[in-house]
C-alpha positions as CSV (number, residue, x, y, z in Angstrom):
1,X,30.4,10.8,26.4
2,X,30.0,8.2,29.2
3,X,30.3,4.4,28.1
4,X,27.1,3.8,29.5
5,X,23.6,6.3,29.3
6,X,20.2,5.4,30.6
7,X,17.0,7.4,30.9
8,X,13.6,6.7,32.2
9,X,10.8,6.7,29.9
10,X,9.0,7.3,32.8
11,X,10.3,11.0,32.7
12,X,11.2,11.7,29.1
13,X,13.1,14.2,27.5
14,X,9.9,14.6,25.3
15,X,6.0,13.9,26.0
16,X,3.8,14.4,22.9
17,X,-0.3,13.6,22.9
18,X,-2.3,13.6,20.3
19,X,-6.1,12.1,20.8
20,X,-6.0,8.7,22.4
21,X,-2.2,8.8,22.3
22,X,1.0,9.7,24.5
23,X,4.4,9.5,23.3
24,X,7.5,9.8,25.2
25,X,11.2,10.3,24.2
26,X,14.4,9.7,25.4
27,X,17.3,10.3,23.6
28,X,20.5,8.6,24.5
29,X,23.6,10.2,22.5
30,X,22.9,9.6,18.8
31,X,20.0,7.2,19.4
32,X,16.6,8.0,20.0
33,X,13.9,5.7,22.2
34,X,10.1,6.6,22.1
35,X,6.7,4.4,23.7
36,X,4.1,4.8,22.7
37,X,0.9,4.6,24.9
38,X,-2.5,4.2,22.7
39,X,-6.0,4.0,24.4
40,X,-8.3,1.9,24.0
41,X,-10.3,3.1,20.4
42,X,-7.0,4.6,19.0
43,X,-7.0,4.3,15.0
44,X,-3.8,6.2,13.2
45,X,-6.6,7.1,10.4
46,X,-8.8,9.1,13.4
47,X,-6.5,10.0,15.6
48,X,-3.7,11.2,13.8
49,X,-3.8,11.7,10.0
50,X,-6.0,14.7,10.9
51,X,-3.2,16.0,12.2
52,X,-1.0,14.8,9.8
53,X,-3.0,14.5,6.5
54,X,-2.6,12.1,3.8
55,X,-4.2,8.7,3.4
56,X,-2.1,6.6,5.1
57,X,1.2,6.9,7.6
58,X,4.4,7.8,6.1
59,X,6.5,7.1,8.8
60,X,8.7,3.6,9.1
61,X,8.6,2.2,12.4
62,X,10.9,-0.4,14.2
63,X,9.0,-1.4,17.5
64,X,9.0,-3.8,20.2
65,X,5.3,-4.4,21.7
66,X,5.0,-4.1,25.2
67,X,1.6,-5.1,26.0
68,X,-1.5,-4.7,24.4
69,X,-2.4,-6.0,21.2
70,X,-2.2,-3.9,17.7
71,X,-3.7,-4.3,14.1
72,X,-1.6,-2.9,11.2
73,X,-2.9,-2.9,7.4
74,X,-0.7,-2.1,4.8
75,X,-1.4,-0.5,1.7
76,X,0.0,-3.1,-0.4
77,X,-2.8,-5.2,1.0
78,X,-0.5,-6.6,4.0
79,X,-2.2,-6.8,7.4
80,X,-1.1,-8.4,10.6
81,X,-2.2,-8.6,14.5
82,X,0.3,-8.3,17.1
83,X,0.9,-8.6,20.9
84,X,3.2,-8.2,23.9
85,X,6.4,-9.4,22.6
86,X,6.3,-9.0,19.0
87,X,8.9,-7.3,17.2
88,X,8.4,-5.5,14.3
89,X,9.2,-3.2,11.2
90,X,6.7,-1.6,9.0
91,X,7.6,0.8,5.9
92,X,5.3,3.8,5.4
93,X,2.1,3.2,3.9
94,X,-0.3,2.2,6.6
95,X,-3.0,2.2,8.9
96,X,-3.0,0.9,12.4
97,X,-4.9,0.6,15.2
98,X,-5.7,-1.1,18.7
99,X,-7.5,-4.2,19.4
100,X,-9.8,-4.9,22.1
101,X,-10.1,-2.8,25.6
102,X,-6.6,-2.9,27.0
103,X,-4.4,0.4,26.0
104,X,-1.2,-0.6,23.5
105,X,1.8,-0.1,24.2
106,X,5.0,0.1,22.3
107,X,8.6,1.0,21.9
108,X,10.2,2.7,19.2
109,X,13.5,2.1,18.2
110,X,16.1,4.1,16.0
111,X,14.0,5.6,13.4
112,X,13.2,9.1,12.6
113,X,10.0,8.5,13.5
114,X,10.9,7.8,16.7
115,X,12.5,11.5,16.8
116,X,9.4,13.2,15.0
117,X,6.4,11.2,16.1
118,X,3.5,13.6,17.2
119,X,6.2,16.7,17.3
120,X,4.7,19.3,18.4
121,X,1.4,17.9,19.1
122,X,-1.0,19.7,22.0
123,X,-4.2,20.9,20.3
124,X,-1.4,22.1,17.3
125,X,-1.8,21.2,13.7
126,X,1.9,20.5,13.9
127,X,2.6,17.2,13.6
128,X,5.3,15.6,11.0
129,X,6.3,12.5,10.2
130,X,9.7,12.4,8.7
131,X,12.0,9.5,7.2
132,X,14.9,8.7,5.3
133,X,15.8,6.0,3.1
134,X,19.4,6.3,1.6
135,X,19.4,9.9,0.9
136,X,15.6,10.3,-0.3
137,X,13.4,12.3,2.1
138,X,9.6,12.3,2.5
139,X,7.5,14.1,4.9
140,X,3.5,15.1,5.6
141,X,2.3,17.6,7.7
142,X,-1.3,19.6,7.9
143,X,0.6,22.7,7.4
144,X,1.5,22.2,3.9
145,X,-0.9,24.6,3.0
146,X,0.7,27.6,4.5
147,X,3.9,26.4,2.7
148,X,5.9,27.0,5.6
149,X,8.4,24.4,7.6
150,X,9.0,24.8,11.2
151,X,12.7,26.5,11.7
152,X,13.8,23.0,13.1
153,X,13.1,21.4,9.9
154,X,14.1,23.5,8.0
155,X,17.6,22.9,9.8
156,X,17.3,19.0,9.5
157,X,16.4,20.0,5.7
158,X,19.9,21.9,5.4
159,X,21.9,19.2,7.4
160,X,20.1,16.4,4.8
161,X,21.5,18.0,2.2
């Protein structure tokens, strides 16, 4: 592997969109890099928990606001408002969305949300957030129903273990 890898998130190895919302991958050897772009109007709660389903996001995120300004509330009754240059972490168990006219934007850093985010979104019921905390493992997807896991996690399921 070369010492030094860079990409352009302007031409992602991934683009997912879900209503109001465009996310684009890179991955860089082990690490993963995603922004996300969210219209104006975009609520996780209405734009993608019904993809998703459950009350609230079960994803951690570790993200770096580019511009734009976002509200997060937190189930344990937590809620804060940030902007362009705020750093931030968030464990799973919220609700988010953007404030005022100007689309958000931010970068995700590291976390397995950063890999699963919107994965295979497109008009699909698809989507799956994923995390892991020491060697527990959550995930929500509409297609829990059906009782069936897509084949590739399935894998990750098999490599977990």
């Amino acid at each position: 592997m070369a010492s030094i890898e860079s990409k352009s998130m302007d031409t992602p190895d991934e683009t997912r969109s879900p209503d109001k919302t465009t996310v684009s991958v890179v991955h860089l050897g082990q690490a993963t890099v995603a922004r996300l772009q969210a219209e104006p109007g975009w609520r996780w709660s209405e734009c993608i928990k019904p993809l998703v389903g459950g009350e609230s996001c079960q994803a951690a995120h570790l993200r770096y606001v580019v511009s734009g300004r976002i509200h997060i509330a937190s189930t344990d009754g937590t809620e804060v408002d940030l902007g362009p240059g705020d750093a931030y972490r968030i464990d799973p168990g919220h609700d988010a969305w953007g404030v005022g006219d100007e689309p958000v934007v931010a970068l995700e850093f590291e976390s397995q949300a950063a890999q699963t985010s919107a994965k295979g979104c497109g008009g699909k019921a698809e989507l799956l957030h994923t995390r892991y905390r020491g060697s527990q493992r959550s995930e929500s997807r509409t297609d829990r129903d059906r009782g069936e896991r897509p084949a590739e996690i399935t894998s990750q399921i098999k490599t977990a273990r």
